[in-house]
N, C-alpha and C positions, 0 to 999 in steps of 0.2 A: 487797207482801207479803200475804200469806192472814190473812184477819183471825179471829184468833181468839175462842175463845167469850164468850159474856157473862160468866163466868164468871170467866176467864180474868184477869194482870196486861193492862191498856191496850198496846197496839202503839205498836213506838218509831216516832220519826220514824227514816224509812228514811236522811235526810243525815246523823244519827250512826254511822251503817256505813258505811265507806268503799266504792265504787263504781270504774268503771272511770275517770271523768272526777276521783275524789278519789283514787287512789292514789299515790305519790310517782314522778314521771319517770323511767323508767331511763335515766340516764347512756350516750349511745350512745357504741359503741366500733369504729363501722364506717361507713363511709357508699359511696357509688355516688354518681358525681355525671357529669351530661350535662353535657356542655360544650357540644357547637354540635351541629349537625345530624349529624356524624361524628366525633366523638371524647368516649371517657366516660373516669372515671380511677373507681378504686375502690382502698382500702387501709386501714387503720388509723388512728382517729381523732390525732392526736398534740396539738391544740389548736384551739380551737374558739369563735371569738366573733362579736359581730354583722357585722364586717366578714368577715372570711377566718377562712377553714377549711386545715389543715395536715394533710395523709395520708402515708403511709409505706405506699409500697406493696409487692410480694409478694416484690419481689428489696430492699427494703431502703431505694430511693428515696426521700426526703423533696423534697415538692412541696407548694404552697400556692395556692390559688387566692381570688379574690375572689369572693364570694356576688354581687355586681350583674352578673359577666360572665360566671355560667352558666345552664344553662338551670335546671335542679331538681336538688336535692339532695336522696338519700334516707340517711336513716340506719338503719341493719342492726339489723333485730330478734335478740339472742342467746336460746341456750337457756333452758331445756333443750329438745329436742328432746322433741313431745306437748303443748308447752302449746297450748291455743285460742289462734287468733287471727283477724284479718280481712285479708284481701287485697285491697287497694284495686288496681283494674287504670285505668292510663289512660284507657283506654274509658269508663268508669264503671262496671263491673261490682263488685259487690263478693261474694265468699264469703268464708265462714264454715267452717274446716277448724282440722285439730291440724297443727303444726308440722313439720314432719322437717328443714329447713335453710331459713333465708334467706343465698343466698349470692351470688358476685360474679356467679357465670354464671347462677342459675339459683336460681326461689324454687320449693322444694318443699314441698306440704302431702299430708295424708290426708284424705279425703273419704268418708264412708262406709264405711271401708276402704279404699278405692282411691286408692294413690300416686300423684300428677302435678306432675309437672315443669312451671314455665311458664316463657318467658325474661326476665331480668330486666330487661331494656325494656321487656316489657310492662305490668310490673309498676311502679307508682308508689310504694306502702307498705304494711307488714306493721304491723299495730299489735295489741297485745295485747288479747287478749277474755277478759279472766275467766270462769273459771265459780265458783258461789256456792262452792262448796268451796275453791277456789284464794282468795277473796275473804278467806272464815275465815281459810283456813293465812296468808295474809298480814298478817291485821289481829290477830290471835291472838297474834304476834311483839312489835305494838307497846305490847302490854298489859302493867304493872307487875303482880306479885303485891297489892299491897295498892289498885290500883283497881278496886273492889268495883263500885260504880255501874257503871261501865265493863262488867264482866263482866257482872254480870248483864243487859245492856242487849246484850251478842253471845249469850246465851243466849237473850234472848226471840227476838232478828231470828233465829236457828237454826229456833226452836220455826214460826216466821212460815213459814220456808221449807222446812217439813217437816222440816227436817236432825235428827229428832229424837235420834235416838244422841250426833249430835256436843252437841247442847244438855243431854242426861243428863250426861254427861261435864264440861259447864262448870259445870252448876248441882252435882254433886256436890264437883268441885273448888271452887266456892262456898261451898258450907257445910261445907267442910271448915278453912275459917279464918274465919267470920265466920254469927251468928247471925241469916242475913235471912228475914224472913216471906213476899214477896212471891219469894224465890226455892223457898221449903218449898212454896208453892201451884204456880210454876209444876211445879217437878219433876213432884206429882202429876198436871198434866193429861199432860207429857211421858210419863211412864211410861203412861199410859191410852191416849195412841195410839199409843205400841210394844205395845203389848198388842191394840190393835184390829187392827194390820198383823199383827200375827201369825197374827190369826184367831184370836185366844181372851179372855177377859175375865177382868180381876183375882180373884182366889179360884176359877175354873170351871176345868175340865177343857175340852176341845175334841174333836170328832170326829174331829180331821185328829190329834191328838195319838196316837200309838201306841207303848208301851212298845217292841214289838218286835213287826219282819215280818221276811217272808222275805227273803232278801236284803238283810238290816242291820238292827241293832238301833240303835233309835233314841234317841240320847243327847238327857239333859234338856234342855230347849229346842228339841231337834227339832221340826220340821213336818213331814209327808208332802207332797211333791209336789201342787200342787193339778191337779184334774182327772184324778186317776189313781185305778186301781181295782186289787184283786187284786195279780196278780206285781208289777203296776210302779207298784204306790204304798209304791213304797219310800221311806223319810226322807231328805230333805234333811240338811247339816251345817246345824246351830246358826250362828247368831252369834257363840258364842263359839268356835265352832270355828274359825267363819271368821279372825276375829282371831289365834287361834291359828297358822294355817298362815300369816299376813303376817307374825307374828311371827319365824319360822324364817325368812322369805325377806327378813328386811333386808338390805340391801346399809350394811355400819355405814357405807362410803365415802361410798354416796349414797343418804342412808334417806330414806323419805316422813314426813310429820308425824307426831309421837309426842306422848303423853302416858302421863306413870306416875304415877299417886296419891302424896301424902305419906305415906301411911300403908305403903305397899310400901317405899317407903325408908326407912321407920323399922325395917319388918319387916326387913328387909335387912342393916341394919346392925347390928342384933340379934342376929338369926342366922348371921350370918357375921363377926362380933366377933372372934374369932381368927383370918380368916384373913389372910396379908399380904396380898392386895387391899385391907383394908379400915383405914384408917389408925386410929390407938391415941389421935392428940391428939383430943379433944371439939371443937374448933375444928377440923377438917378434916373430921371429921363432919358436925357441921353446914353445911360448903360443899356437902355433895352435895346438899341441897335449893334449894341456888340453879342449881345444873348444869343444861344443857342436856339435856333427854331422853337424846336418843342417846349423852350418857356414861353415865346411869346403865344405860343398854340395854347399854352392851359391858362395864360390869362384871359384871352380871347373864350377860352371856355366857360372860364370862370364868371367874364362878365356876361355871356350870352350873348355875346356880341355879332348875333347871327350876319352880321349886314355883310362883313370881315371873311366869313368862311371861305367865299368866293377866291379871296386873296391868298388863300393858304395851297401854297402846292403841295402835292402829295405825287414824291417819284417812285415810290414804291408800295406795292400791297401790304395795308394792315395786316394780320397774323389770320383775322375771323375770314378775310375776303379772300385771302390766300388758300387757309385750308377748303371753301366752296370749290374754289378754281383746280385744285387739286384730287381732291378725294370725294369731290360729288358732282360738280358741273361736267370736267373732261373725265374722269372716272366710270362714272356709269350710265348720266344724265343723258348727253349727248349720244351714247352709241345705244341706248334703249328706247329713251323716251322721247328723243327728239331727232328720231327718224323720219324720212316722209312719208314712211305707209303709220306713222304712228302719230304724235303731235306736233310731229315737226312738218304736216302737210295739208292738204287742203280738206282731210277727213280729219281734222285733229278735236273736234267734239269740243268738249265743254271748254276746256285751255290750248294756249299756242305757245311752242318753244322756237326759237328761230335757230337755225343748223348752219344757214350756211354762213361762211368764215367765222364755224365758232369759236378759234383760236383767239380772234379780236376780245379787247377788252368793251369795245358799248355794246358787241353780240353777247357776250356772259354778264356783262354787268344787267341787259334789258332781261336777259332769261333768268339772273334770278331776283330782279323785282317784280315780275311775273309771277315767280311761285310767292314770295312773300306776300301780294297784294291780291292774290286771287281765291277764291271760296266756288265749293262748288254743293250747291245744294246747305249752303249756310255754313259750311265747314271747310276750314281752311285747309289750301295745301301744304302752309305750315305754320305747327300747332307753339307755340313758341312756350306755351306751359308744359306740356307735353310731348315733344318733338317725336316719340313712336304715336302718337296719335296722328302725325301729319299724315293726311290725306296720298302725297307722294311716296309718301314709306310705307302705308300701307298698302297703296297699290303697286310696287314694287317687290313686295312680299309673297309666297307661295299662298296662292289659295286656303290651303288650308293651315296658316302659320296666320293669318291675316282677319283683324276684328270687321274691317270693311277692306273685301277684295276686289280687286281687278274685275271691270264689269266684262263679262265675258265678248271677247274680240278675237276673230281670229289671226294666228301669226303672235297673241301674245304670249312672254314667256316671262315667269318672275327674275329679277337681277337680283334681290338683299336675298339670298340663296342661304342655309346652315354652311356651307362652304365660304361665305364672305361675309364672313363677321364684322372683321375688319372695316368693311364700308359702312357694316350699321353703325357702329360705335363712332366711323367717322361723320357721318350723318348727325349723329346724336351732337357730338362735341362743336360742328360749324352753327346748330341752330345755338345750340347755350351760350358760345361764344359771338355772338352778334350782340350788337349794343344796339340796334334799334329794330329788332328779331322782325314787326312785323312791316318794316317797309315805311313806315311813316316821315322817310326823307323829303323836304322840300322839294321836289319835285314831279310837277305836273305830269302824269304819265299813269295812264290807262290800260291795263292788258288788253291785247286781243284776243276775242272767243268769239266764237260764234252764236253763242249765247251768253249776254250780259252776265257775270256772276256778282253777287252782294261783295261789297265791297267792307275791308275790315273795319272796327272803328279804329279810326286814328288819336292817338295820344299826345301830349307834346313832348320832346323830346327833352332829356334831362343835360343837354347844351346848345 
């Protein structure tokens, strides 16, 4: 862990956070198993002890084998599909890639971006790799409302590992039911270095700070782009923007980790007092601060309770904003289109994508309410009826694969190639899976171009 200042509460022992060697065994529900030199069985775990293993395989068979008379047994890593993990290979190789299947024929991960199939003989074990985020969402679950120590002891290891947002979040949910001192200090250093990442200093104004430029007016909390000057130091979205547009994009079936203050549920309950969502006993009130996030998220849905959104954290990427981040923004977007001899610079013509530190989340989140919000010549970048109609895919496309191509530039070269299927399909599947596909989030923010483009019509959003 980073050790923090002198200043600072004492750093925990890092074996009171759970790790990837202290988290609880998933229960496998699959295994592959080599029998002799020619023959494997693979299927359903159905029981499982120190002697013999019982599988059920694809047509239905129930088979059981003795552990001392095969060769190795691997048990199947489940999803979700994206989590980190490690691939042990026979050979002894080992990488480090995101998930997309461990399956009977075949263990596939993403590397870099790049999907690869390996075959599952070669393959020995899949075993889970936490990242510190996944570590939280996990240990976060196990925590009682009234183990105080406890919390504040995942909010220092947060502060340790930079995670500072998520440790504001724990330490304010802290002292929202308990008067600690050593959590009142640390909040202050946490909020000091979201202040310093920002690039500005508690009470000061900042350089990069700009009420309003061309090409977007910059909502409070805004940053400018760093490294940009004139036309294209246009404002970044806020943080709380960003949260904002993850907010729209839950999937309530299968949302990322949430939190909503007590004080928002009290607001809640307050204000929407008469409606029948919102039950009349005082005892059933009171259950909704025991609820799971994502219930109190789909009443707040339910009621449209737009005021509320603001109050809903979002510590992890919905599934739609994920696969953008994945398989189209870091993918292909950035290393083609938003270069600086291309639109990622001061010849960038009709649209602007911002490049630099595009690993940040308000650099990806502003580049792709850019492409959602922008038209060029009346037709959008992306077509949210038609997503191979999008303007972006088609100029991405080989000249002559393409119904409107690439206006001729030199240095250009097509990216959606017959070679990279893969990416149009995953292009295809991030616009359909968007819940408000053309951008029409509550928030104020203007692409920059250097020529005006018509802007979409906006709709209102169905939460």
């Amino acid at each position: 862990p980073i050790v923090p200042p002198a200043d600072a509460p004492t750093a925990i022992n890092p074996a009171g956070i759970p790790n990837e060697n202290t988290l609880p065994v998933e229960k496998p529900k699959r295994a592959y198993i080599v029998i002799d030199r020619v023959s494997v069985a693979a299927g359903i775990v159905e029981s499982d002890d120190d002697a013999i293993i019982v599988l059920r395989d694809d047509k239905g068979r129930i088979k059981s084998f003795s552990k001392t008379r095969v060769i190795s047994i691997s048990y199947l890593l489940e999803g979700p599909a994206g989590r980190r993990v490690r691939v042990l290979f026979n050979d002894g190789r080992v990488l480090v890639g995101t998930l997309i299947e461990d399956g009977y024929e075949h263990v596939e991960v993403e590397i870099s971006g790049i999907k690869t199939k390996y075959p599952r003989e070669a393959v020995l074990a899949v075993k889970p790799y936490p990242t510190d985020r996944e570590l939280y969402q996990r240990f976060r679950t196990t925590l009682e409302p009234d183990q105080y120590a406890a919390r504040y002891t995942l909010a220092l290891w947060l502060y340790n590992k930079k995670m500072y947002a998520e440790s504001q979040i724990e330490l304010e949910s802290l002292l929202d039911a308990t008067n600690n001192y050593d959590a009142k200090r640390l909040l202050t250093e946490v909020k000091a270095q979201i202040a310093l990442m920002e690039g500005r200093s508690d009470g000061a104004g900042d350089a990069t700070k700009d009420p309003m430029r061309e090409g977007g007016g910059a909502a409070p909390g805004r940053i400018v782009a760093p490294g940009t000057t004139g036309l294209l130091a246009s404002p970044l979205l806020s943080d709380a923007e960003v949260n904002l547009i993850r907010v729209y994009e839950i999937d309530t079936a299968n949302p990322p980790r949430l939190q909503v203050q007590q004080s928002a549920i009290r607001a809640m309950l307050d204000k929407y007092a008469d409606s029948d969502l919102i039950p009349a006993k005082s005892a059933e009130k009171t259950a909704y601060f025991s609820k799971e996030p994502i219930e109190i998220v789909k009443t707040l849905f339910a009621l449209k309770a737009r005021e509320f959104y603001g109050e809903i954290k979002v510590l992890g990427e919905p599934d739609s904003l994920n696969l953008f981040r994945l398989r189209v923004h870091n993918a292909w977007l950035i290393g083609n289109c938003a270069t600086s001899k291309c639109h990622g610079g001061a010849d960038a013509g009709r649209f602007f994508l911002h490049n630099r530190d595009w690993k940040d989340d308000n650099v990806r989140y502003t580049n792709m309410l850019i492409l959602l919000r922008s038209r060029i010549d009346t037709l959008p970048l992306i077509d949210s009826e038609k997503p191979t109609d999008s303007l972006i895919f088609q100029y991405a496309l080989p000249k002559t694969e393409a119904r409107r191509p690439h206006p001729d530039v030199r240095g250009w070269t097509p990216v959606l190639t017959s070679g990279r299927h893969g990416l149009q399909e995953d292009f295809v599947d991030w616009v359909r899976s968007m819940r408000l596909s053309r951008g029409e989030y509550p928030v104020d923010y203007t692409p920059p171009t250097l020529k005006s483009p018509d802007r979409p019509a906006v709709g209102g959003p169905d939460r």
